[in-house]
C-alpha positions as CSV (number, residue, x, y, z in Angstrom):
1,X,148.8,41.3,102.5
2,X,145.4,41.1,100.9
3,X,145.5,40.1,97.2
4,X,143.1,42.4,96.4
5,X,142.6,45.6,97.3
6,X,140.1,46.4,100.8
7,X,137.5,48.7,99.1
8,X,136.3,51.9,100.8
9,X,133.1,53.9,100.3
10,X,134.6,56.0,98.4
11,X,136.5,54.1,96.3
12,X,133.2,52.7,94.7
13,X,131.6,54.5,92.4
14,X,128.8,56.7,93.6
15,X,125.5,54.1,92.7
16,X,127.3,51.2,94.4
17,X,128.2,53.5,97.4
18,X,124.6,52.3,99.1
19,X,126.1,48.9,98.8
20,X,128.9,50.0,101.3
21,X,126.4,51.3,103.4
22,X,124.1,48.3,103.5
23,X,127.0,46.3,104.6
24,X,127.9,48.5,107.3
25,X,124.4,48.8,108.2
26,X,123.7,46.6,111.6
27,X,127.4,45.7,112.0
28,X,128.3,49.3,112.1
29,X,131.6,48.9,110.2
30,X,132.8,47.2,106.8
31,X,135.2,44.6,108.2
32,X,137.9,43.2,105.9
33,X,136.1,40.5,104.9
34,X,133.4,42.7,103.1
35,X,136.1,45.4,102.6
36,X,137.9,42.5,99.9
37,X,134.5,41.0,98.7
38,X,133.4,45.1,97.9
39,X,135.8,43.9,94.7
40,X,132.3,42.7,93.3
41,X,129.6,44.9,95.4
42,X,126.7,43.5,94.2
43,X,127.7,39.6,95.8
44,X,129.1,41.7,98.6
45,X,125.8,43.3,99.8
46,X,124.0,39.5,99.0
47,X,126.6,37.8,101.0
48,X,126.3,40.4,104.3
49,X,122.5,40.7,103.9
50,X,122.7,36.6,104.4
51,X,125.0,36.9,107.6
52,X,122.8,40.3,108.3
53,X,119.8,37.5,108.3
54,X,121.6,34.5,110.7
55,X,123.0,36.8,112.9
56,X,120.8,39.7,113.8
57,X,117.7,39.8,111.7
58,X,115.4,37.1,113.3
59,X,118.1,34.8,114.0
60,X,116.5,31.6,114.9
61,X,119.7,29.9,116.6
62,X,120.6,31.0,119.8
63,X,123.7,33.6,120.1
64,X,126.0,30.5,121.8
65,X,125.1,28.1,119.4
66,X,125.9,30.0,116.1
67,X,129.1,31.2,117.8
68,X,130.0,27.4,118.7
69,X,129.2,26.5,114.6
70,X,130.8,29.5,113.5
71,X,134.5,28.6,115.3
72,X,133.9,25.1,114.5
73,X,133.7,26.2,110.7
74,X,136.5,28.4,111.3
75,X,138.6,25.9,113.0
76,X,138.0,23.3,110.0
77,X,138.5,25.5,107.4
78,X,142.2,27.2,109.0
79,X,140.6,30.4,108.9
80,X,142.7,32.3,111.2
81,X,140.6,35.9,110.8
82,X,137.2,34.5,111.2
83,X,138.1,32.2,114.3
84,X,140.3,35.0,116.6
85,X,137.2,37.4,116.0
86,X,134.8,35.2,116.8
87,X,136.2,33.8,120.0
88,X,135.2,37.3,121.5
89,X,131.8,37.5,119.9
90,X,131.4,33.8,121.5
91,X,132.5,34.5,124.8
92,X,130.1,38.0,124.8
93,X,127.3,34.5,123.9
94,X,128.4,33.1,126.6
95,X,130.5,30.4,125.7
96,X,132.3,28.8,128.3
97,X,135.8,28.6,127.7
98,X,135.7,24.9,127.4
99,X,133.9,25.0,124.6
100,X,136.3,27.5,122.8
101,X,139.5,25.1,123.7
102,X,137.7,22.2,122.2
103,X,136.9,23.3,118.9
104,X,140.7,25.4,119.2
105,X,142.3,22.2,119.4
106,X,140.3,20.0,117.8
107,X,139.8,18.1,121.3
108,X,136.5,15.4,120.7
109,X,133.0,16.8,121.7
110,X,132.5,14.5,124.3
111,X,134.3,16.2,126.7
112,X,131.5,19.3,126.8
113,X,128.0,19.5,128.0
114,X,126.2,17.4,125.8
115,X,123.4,20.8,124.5
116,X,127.4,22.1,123.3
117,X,128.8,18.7,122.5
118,X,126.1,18.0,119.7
119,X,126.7,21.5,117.7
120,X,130.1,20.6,117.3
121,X,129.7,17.0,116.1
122,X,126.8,18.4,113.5
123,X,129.3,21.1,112.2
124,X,132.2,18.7,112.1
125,X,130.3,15.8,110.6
126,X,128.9,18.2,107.7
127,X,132.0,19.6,107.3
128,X,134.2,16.0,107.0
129,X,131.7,13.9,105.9
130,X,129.4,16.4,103.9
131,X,126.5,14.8,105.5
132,X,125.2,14.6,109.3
133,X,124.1,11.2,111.0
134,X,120.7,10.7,111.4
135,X,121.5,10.9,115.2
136,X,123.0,13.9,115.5
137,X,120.6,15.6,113.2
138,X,117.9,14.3,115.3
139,X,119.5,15.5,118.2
140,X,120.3,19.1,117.3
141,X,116.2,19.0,116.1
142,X,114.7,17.9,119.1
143,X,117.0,20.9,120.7
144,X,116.3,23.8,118.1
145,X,113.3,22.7,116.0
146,X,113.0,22.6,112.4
147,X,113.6,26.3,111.2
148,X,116.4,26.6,113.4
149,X,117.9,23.5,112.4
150,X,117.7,24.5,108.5
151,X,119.3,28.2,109.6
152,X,122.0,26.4,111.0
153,X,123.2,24.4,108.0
154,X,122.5,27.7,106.5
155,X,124.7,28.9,109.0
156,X,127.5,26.2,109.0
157,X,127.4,27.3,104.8
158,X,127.5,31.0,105.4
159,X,130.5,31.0,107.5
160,X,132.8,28.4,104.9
161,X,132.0,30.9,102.2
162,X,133.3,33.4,104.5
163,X,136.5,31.1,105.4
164,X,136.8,30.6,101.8
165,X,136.8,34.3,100.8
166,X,139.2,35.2,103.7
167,X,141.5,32.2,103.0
168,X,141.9,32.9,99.2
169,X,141.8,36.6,99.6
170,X,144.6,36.5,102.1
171,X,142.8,38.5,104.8
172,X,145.2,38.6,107.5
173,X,144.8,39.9,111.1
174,X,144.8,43.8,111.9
175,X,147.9,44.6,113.4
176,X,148.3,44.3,116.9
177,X,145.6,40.9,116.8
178,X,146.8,38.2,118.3
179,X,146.2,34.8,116.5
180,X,144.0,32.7,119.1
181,X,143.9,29.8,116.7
182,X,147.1,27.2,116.2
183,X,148.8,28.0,112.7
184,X,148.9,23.7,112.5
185,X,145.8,21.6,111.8
């Protein structure tokens, strides 16, 4: 049960209402997420037009790539929500399923392709060691470029704010959604 309440349109009053719609805007629904973080609209509509930005606006990263950062995010950070709906949106990326049980179960990098390997190890070395090695920075750079590179740490950012919302908001699963993450680290 979400601890606070998951705000409708019409719940808000009628000058934040464009909020609601900005949010729903190119995802075509308010998820849960946003439905919770509508608590305080004005962050709300800043935090979706940011993931508006990395995921659909101009997105520099490639489709497979954010979708392998964005379950490696929500695998380090337990975030059941963010990683069962995102192993969809990663399979529609193409991801191969590989990739999907190696970030799942925390399996080491080494066992993918190394252009899948290397996201994974950036993510997880940001997220553990709150840096990245030289090497694997230079790696993911000489595979994205510089732009891209910054939009994924942007990325890799985004998505633990969203883990973090969704975690302490206690934004739980729609009925009938099965977990495809294990409830142990």
């Amino acid at each position: 049960m979400p601890r606070v309440p998951l705000v409708t349109r019409e719940q808000l009053p009628p000058d934040k209402q464009p909020l609601y719609d900005q949010i729903a805007g190119a995802r075509g629904h308010v998820a849960p997420p946003f439905a919770a973080l509508l608590n305080s609209p004005e962050v709300a509509a800043r935090v979706a037009a940011l993931g508006e930005q990395l995921r659909y606006s101009g997105a520099s990263i490639p489709a497979d790539v954010r979708e392998i950062v964005t379950l490696a995010v929500a695998r380090h950070m337990r975030c059941q929500y963010i990683f069962t709906h995102h192993v969809a949106s990663a399979k529609q990326a193409g991801l191969r399923d590989e990739v999907v049980e190696v970030i799942r179960t925390v399996a080491p990098p080494r066992r993918l392709l190394p252009k899948e390997g290397v996201f994974v190890q950036f993510t997880r070395e940001l997220l553990e060691e709150k840096r990245v090695r030289d090497s694997t920075y230079s790696a993911v750079e000489h595979l994205l470029g510089r732009q891209a590179t910054v939009d994924l740490v942007v990325t890799i950012g985004y998505y633990a704010l969203q883990c973090y919302a969704v975690n302490a908001l206690g934004i739980e699963l729609e009925e009938g959604v099965a977990p495809l993450m294990p409830e142990t680290p």
